[in-house]
C-alpha positions as CSV (number, residue, x, y, z in Angstrom):
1,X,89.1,185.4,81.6
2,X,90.6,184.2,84.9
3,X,92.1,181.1,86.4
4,X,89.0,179.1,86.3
5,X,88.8,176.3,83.5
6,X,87.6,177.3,80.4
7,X,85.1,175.9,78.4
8,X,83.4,176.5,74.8
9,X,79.6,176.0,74.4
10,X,78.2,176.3,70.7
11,X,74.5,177.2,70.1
12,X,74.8,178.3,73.5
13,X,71.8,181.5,72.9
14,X,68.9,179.1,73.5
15,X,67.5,175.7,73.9
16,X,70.1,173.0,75.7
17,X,73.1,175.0,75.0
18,X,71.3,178.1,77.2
19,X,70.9,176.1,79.9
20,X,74.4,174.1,80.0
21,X,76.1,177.3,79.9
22,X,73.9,178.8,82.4
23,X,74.7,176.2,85.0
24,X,78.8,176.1,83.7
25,X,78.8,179.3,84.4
26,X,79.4,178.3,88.0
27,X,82.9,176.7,87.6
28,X,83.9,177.9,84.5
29,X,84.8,180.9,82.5
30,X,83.0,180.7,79.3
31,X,82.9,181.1,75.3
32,X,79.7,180.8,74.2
33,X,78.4,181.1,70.2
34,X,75.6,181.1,68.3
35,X,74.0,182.8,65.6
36,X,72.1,185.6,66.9
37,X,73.5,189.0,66.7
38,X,75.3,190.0,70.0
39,X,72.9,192.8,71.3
40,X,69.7,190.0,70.8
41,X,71.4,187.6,73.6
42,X,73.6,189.8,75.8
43,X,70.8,189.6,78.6
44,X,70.5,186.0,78.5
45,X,73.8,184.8,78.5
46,X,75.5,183.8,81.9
47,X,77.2,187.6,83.3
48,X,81.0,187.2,82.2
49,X,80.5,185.2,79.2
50,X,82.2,186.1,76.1
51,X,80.1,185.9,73.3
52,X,81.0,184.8,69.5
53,X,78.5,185.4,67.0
54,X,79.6,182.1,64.5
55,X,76.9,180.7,62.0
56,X,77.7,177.2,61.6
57,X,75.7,176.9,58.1
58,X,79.5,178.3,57.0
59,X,81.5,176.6,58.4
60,X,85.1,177.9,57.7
61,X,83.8,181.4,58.7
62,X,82.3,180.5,62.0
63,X,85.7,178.4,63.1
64,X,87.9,181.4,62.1
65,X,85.6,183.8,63.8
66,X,85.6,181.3,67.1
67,X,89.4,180.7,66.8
68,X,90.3,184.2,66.7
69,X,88.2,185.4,69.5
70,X,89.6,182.9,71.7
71,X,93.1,184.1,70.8
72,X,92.3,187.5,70.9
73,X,91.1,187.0,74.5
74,X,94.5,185.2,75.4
75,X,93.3,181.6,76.1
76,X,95.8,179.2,75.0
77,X,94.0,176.3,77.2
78,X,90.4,174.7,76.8
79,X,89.4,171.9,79.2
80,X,85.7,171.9,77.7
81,X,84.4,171.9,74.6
82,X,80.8,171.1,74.1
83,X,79.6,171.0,70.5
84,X,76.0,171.3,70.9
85,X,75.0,173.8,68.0
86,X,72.8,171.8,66.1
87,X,69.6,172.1,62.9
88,X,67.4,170.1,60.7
89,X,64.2,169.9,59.0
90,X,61.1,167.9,59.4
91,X,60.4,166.4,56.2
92,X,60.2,163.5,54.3
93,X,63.2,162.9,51.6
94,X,61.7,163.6,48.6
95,X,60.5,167.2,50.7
96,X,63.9,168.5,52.0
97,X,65.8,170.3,48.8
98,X,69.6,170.7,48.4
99,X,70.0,173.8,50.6
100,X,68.1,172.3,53.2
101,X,70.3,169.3,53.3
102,X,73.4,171.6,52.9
103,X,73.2,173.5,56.1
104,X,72.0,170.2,57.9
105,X,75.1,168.6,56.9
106,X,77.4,172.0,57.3
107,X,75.8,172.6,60.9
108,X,75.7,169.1,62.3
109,X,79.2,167.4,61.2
110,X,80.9,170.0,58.6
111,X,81.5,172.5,61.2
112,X,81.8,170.1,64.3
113,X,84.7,167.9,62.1
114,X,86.4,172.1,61.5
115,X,86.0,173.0,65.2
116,X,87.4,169.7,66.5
117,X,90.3,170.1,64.4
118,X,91.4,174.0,65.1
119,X,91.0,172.8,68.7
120,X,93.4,170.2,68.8
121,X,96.3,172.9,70.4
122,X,93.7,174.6,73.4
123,X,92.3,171.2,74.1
124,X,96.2,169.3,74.5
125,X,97.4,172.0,76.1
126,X,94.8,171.6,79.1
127,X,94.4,167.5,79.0
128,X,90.6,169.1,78.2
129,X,87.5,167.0,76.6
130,X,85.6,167.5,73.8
131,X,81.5,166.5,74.2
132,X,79.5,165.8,71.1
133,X,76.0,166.9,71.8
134,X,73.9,164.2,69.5
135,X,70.3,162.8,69.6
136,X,68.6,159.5,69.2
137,X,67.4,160.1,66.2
138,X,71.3,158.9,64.8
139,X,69.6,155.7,65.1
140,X,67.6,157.1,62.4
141,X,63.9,158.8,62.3
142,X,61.4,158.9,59.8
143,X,61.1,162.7,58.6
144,X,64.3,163.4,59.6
145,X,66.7,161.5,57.2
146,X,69.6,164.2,56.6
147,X,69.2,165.4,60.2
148,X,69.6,161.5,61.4
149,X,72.6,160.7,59.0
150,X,74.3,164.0,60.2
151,X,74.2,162.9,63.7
152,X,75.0,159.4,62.9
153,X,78.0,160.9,61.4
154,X,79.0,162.7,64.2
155,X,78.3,159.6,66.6
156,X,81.2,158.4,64.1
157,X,83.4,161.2,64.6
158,X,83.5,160.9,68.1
159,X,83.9,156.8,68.4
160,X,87.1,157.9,65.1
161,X,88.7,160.9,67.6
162,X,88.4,158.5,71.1
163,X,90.3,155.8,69.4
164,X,93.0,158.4,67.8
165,X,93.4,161.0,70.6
166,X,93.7,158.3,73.7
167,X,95.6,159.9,76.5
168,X,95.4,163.0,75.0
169,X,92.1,164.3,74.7
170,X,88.5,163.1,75.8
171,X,86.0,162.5,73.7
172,X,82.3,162.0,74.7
173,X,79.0,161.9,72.7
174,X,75.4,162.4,74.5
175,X,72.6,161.8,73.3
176,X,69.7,163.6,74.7
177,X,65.9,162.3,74.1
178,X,63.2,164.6,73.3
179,X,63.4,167.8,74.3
180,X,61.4,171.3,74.9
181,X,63.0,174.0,72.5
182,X,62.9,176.7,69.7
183,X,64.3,173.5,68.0
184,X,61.2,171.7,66.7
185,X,59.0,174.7,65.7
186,X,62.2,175.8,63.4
187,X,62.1,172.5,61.9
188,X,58.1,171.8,61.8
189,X,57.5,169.4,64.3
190,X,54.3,169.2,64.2
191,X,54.2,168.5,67.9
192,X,51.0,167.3,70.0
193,X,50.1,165.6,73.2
194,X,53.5,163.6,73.8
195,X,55.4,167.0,74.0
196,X,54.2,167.3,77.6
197,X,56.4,164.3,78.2
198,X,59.8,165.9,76.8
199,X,62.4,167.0,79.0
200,X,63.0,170.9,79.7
201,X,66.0,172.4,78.4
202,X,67.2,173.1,82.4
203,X,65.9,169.3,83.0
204,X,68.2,167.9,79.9
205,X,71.2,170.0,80.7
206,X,71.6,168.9,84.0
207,X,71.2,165.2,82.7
208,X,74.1,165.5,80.7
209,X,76.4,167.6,83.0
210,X,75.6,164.5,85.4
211,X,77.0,162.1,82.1
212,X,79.5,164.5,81.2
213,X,81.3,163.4,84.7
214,X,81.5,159.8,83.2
215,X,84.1,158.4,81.1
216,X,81.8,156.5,78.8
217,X,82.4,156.7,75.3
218,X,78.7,157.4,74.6
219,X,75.4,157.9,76.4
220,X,71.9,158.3,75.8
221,X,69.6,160.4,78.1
222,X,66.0,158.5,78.0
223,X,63.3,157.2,79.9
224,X,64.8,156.1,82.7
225,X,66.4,159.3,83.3
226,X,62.9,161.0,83.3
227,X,61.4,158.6,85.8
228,X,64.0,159.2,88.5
229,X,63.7,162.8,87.7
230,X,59.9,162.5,88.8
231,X,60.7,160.6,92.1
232,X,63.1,162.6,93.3
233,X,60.6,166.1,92.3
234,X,62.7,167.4,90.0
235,X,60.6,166.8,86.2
236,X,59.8,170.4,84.9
Protein backbone atom coordinates (compact mmCIF):
# COMPACT_ATOMS: atom_id res chain seq x y z
CA UNK A 1 0.00 0.00 0.00
CA UNK A 2 1.11 3.60 -0.38
CA UNK A 3 0.04 7.12 0.61
CA UNK A 4 -3.10 7.08 -1.30
CA UNK A 5 -6.43 6.66 0.74
CA UNK A 6 -7.47 3.40 1.39
CA UNK A 7 -10.61 1.87 0.85
CA UNK A 8 -12.36 -1.65 1.44
CA UNK A 9 -14.80 -3.02 -1.21
CA UNK A 10 -16.73 -6.41 -0.24
CA UNK A 11 -18.12 -8.69 -3.03
CA UNK A 12 -15.75 -6.77 -4.95
CA UNK A 13 -15.06 -10.17 -7.73
CA UNK A 14 -18.19 -9.37 -9.81
CA UNK A 15 -21.33 -7.51 -10.36
CA UNK A 16 -21.39 -3.68 -8.73
CA UNK A 17 -18.69 -4.37 -6.42
CA UNK A 18 -16.27 -5.30 -9.81
CA UNK A 19 -16.97 -2.19 -11.23
CA UNK A 20 -16.78 0.30 -8.10
CA UNK A 21 -13.43 -1.15 -7.43
CA UNK A 22 -12.43 -0.99 -10.93
CA UNK A 23 -13.02 2.71 -11.15
CA UNK A 24 -11.59 3.32 -7.18
CA UNK A 25 -8.80 1.95 -8.35
CA UNK A 26 -7.88 5.39 -9.67
CA UNK A 27 -7.51 7.30 -6.37
CA UNK A 28 -7.34 4.68 -4.05
CA UNK A 29 -5.34 1.79 -2.88
CA UNK A 30 -7.57 -1.09 -2.33
CA UNK A 31 -8.87 -4.19 -0.28
CA UNK A 32 -11.14 -5.94 -2.06
CA UNK A 33 -13.08 -9.52 -0.86
CA UNK A 34 -15.24 -11.86 -1.94
CA UNK A 35 -15.76 -15.46 -2.05
CA UNK A 36 -14.04 -16.87 -4.91
CA UNK A 37 -10.75 -18.44 -4.47
CA UNK A 38 -7.79 -16.06 -5.13
CA UNK A 39 -6.39 -17.62 -8.36
CA UNK A 40 -10.36 -17.42 -10.04
CA UNK A 41 -10.22 -13.46 -9.73
CA UNK A 42 -6.57 -12.38 -9.76
CA UNK A 43 -7.04 -11.24 -13.56
CA UNK A 44 -10.03 -9.31 -12.93
CA UNK A 45 -9.33 -7.31 -10.08
CA UNK A 46 -7.94 -3.72 -10.50
CA UNK A 47 -3.58 -4.32 -10.77
CA UNK A 48 -2.46 -3.49 -7.07
CA UNK A 49 -5.39 -4.73 -5.31
CA UNK A 50 -5.04 -6.91 -2.36
CA UNK A 51 -7.35 -9.48 -2.32
CA UNK A 52 -9.16 -11.26 0.79
CA UNK A 53 -10.92 -14.32 0.11
CA UNK A 54 -13.93 -13.82 3.14
CA UNK A 55 -17.30 -15.79 2.78
CA UNK A 56 -19.78 -13.64 4.36
CA UNK A 57 -22.34 -16.71 4.91
CA UNK A 58 -19.79 -16.98 8.17
CA UNK A 59 -19.60 -14.23 9.32
CA UNK A 60 -17.01 -14.25 12.29
CA UNK A 61 -14.56 -16.09 9.98
CA UNK A 62 -14.75 -13.71 7.06
CA UNK A 63 -14.22 -10.39 9.57
CA UNK A 64 -11.25 -12.11 11.19
CA UNK A 65 -9.88 -13.11 7.85
CA UNK A 66 -10.49 -9.32 6.55
CA UNK A 67 -9.21 -7.81 9.89
CA UNK A 68 -6.10 -9.58 9.88
CA UNK A 69 -5.08 -9.04 6.31
CA UNK A 70 -5.51 -5.42 6.68
CA UNK A 71 -3.16 -5.60 9.76
CA UNK A 72 -0.91 -7.81 8.29
CA UNK A 73 -0.46 -5.36 5.37
CA UNK A 74 0.15 -2.42 7.86
CA UNK A 75 -2.94 -0.17 7.40
CA UNK A 76 -3.98 1.34 10.50
CA UNK A 77 -6.32 3.97 8.44
CA UNK A 78 -9.49 3.41 6.24
CA UNK A 79 -11.19 6.37 4.63
CA UNK A 80 -13.70 3.94 2.64
CA UNK A 81 -15.50 1.22 3.35
CA UNK A 82 -18.12 0.11 1.06
CA UNK A 83 -20.20 -2.94 2.14
CA UNK A 84 -21.57 -4.07 -1.00
CA UNK A 85 -21.26 -8.03 -0.60
CA UNK A 86 -24.71 -8.98 -0.78
CA UNK A 87 -27.31 -12.63 -1.59
CA UNK A 88 -30.76 -13.84 -1.56
CA UNK A 89 -33.23 -16.06 -3.09
CA UNK A 90 -36.15 -15.67 -5.30
CA UNK A 91 -38.92 -17.38 -3.70
CA UNK A 92 -41.92 -17.10 -2.10
CA UNK A 93 -41.95 -17.62 1.94
CA UNK A 94 -43.33 -20.76 2.31
CA UNK A 95 -40.36 -21.77 -0.60
CA UNK A 96 -37.16 -20.37 1.00
CA UNK A 97 -36.03 -23.06 3.98
CA UNK A 98 -33.96 -22.27 7.10
CA UNK A 99 -30.55 -22.37 5.40
CA UNK A 100 -31.64 -20.26 2.72
CA UNK A 101 -32.84 -17.65 5.14
CA UNK A 102 -29.64 -18.14 7.22
CA UNK A 103 -27.01 -17.10 4.85
CA UNK A 104 -29.53 -14.19 3.56
CA UNK A 105 -29.51 -12.91 7.02
CA UNK A 106 -25.60 -13.83 7.81
CA UNK A 107 -24.59 -12.08 4.32
CA UNK A 108 -26.80 -9.13 4.23
CA UNK A 109 -26.78 -7.67 7.99
CA UNK A 110 -24.97 -10.41 10.24
CA UNK A 111 -21.70 -9.77 8.68
CA UNK A 112 -22.19 -6.03 7.68
CA UNK A 113 -23.25 -5.25 11.73
CA UNK A 114 -19.42 -7.56 12.46
CA UNK A 115 -17.51 -5.63 9.83
CA UNK A 116 -18.84 -2.23 10.89
CA UNK A 117 -17.89 -2.91 14.25
CA UNK A 118 -14.04 -4.32 13.87
CA UNK A 119 -13.74 -1.18 11.76
CA UNK A 120 -14.54 1.28 14.18
CA UNK A 121 -10.44 1.92 14.93
CA UNK A 122 -9.16 2.14 10.78
CA UNK A 123 -12.33 4.17 10.02
CA UNK A 124 -11.62 6.96 13.31
CA UNK A 125 -8.34 6.98 12.69
CA UNK A 126 -8.76 8.41 9.06
CA UNK A 127 -12.23 10.62 9.71
CA UNK A 128 -13.13 7.74 6.83
CA UNK A 129 -17.00 6.73 5.72
CA UNK A 130 -18.66 3.69 5.79
CA UNK A 131 -21.26 3.11 2.53
CA UNK A 132 -23.99 0.61 2.92
CA UNK A 133 -24.66 -0.84 -0.48
CA UNK A 134 -28.68 -1.62 -0.21
CA UNK A 135 -31.60 -2.03 -2.80
CA UNK A 136 -35.14 -0.95 -3.18
CA UNK A 137 -36.38 -3.91 -2.57
CA UNK A 138 -35.92 -2.81 1.59
CA UNK A 139 -39.19 -1.31 0.84
CA UNK A 140 -40.12 -4.86 0.47
CA UNK A 141 -40.70 -7.21 -2.73
CA UNK A 142 -42.81 -9.92 -3.29
CA UNK A 143 -40.52 -13.20 -3.65
CA UNK A 144 -37.99 -11.76 -1.94
CA UNK A 145 -39.13 -11.53 1.83
CA UNK A 146 -35.87 -12.51 3.79
CA UNK A 147 -33.73 -10.71 1.11
CA UNK A 148 -36.08 -7.46 1.65
CA UNK A 149 -36.15 -7.62 5.58
CA UNK A 150 -32.27 -8.10 5.51
CA UNK A 151 -31.77 -4.91 3.63
CA UNK A 152 -34.44 -3.17 5.56
CA UNK A 153 -32.38 -4.02 8.36
CA UNK A 154 -29.37 -2.75 7.16
CA UNK A 155 -31.15 0.59 5.98
CA UNK A 156 -31.66 0.57 9.89
CA UNK A 157 -28.12 0.07 10.76
CA UNK A 158 -26.94 2.78 8.90
CA UNK A 159 -29.90 5.56 9.92
CA UNK A 160 -28.68 3.69 14.09
CA UNK A 161 -24.53 4.27 13.29
CA UNK A 162 -25.27 8.05 11.53
CA UNK A 163 -27.04 9.16 14.64
CA UNK A 164 -24.27 7.41 17.07
CA UNK A 165 -20.95 8.09 15.21
CA UNK A 166 -21.76 11.95 14.26
CA UNK A 167 -18.43 13.74 13.75
CA UNK A 168 -16.74 10.78 13.85
CA UNK A 169 -17.47 8.58 11.05
CA UNK A 170 -19.76 8.83 7.87
CA UNK A 171 -22.36 6.71 7.27
CA UNK A 172 -24.13 6.46 3.87
CA UNK A 173 -26.70 3.86 2.45
CA UNK A 174 -27.43 3.58 -1.45
CA UNK A 175 -29.74 2.11 -2.89
CA UNK A 176 -29.26 0.95 -6.40
CA UNK A 177 -32.36 -0.08 -8.71
CA UNK A 178 -32.33 -2.94 -10.94
CA UNK A 179 -29.32 -4.09 -12.09
CA UNK A 180 -27.38 -6.47 -14.74
CA UNK A 181 -25.47 -9.21 -12.72
CA UNK A 182 -24.52 -12.84 -11.77
CA UNK A 183 -26.88 -11.69 -8.96
CA UNK A 184 -30.32 -12.65 -10.31
CA UNK A 185 -29.53 -15.96 -12.14
CA UNK A 186 -27.92 -17.14 -8.51
CA UNK A 187 -31.18 -16.24 -7.01
CA UNK A 188 -33.73 -17.30 -9.92
CA UNK A 189 -34.88 -14.38 -11.26
CA UNK A 190 -36.66 -15.44 -13.71
CA UNK A 191 -35.82 -12.41 -15.75
CA UNK A 192 -37.63 -11.27 -19.23
CA UNK A 193 -38.11 -8.29 -21.40
CA UNK A 194 -37.77 -5.48 -18.55
CA UNK A 195 -34.05 -6.68 -17.98
CA UNK A 196 -33.09 -4.63 -21.09
CA UNK A 197 -34.00 -1.69 -18.99
CA UNK A 198 -31.65 -2.43 -15.91
CA UNK A 199 -28.68 -0.51 -15.40
CA UNK A 200 -25.02 -2.15 -16.18
CA UNK A 201 -22.90 -2.92 -13.38
CA UNK A 202 -20.21 0.03 -14.89
CA UNK A 203 -23.55 2.20 -15.40
CA UNK A 204 -24.72 1.65 -11.52
CA UNK A 205 -21.25 2.03 -10.05
CA UNK A 206 -20.65 5.22 -11.45
CA UNK A 207 -24.18 6.35 -10.11
CA UNK A 208 -23.25 5.73 -6.78
CA UNK A 209 -19.59 7.00 -6.74
CA UNK A 210 -21.51 10.30 -8.03
CA UNK A 211 -23.94 9.83 -4.59
CA UNK A 212 -21.13 8.62 -2.55
CA UNK A 213 -19.74 12.48 -3.01
CA UNK A 214 -23.05 13.57 -1.16
CA UNK A 215 -23.60 13.84 2.38
CA UNK A 216 -27.09 12.47 2.35
CA UNK A 217 -27.96 10.04 4.82
CA UNK A 218 -29.57 7.80 2.12
CA UNK A 219 -30.14 7.65 -1.57
CA UNK A 220 -31.89 5.68 -4.13
CA UNK A 221 -30.47 5.28 -7.72
CA UNK A 222 -33.77 5.00 -10.00
CA UNK A 223 -35.43 6.19 -12.98
CA UNK A 224 -34.43 9.41 -13.18
CA UNK A 225 -30.94 8.53 -12.99
CA UNK A 226 -31.40 6.29 -16.11
CA UNK A 227 -32.98 8.97 -18.20
CA UNK A 228 -30.21 11.50 -17.79
CA UNK A 229 -27.85 8.66 -18.40
CA UNK A 230 -29.62 8.32 -21.93
CA UNK A 231 -29.35 12.08 -22.79
CA UNK A 232 -26.22 12.57 -22.06
CA UNK A 233 -25.12 8.91 -24.17
CA UNK A 234 -23.92 7.20 -21.53
CA UNK A 235 -26.94 4.09 -20.88
CA UNK A 236 -25.03 0.74 -21.61
Amino acid sequence: MNDRPTALITGATSGIGLALARILSIEYSLVLTGRREASECADELPPGAQYVKADFSDPQAAVAEIEAAMRTAGLSRLDRLIINAGTGYYAPVDREDSAMIRETLDVNLAAPVLLTRHMVPFLEAAGGKVVFIGTVAHRGSPNMPAYSASKAGLAGLARSLRSEWEGRIGVQIIHPGPTRTAMHKKAGYPGGSLERFFFSADGMAEEIIRLMERDRLQATVMLRAGFRRLLTGKWS
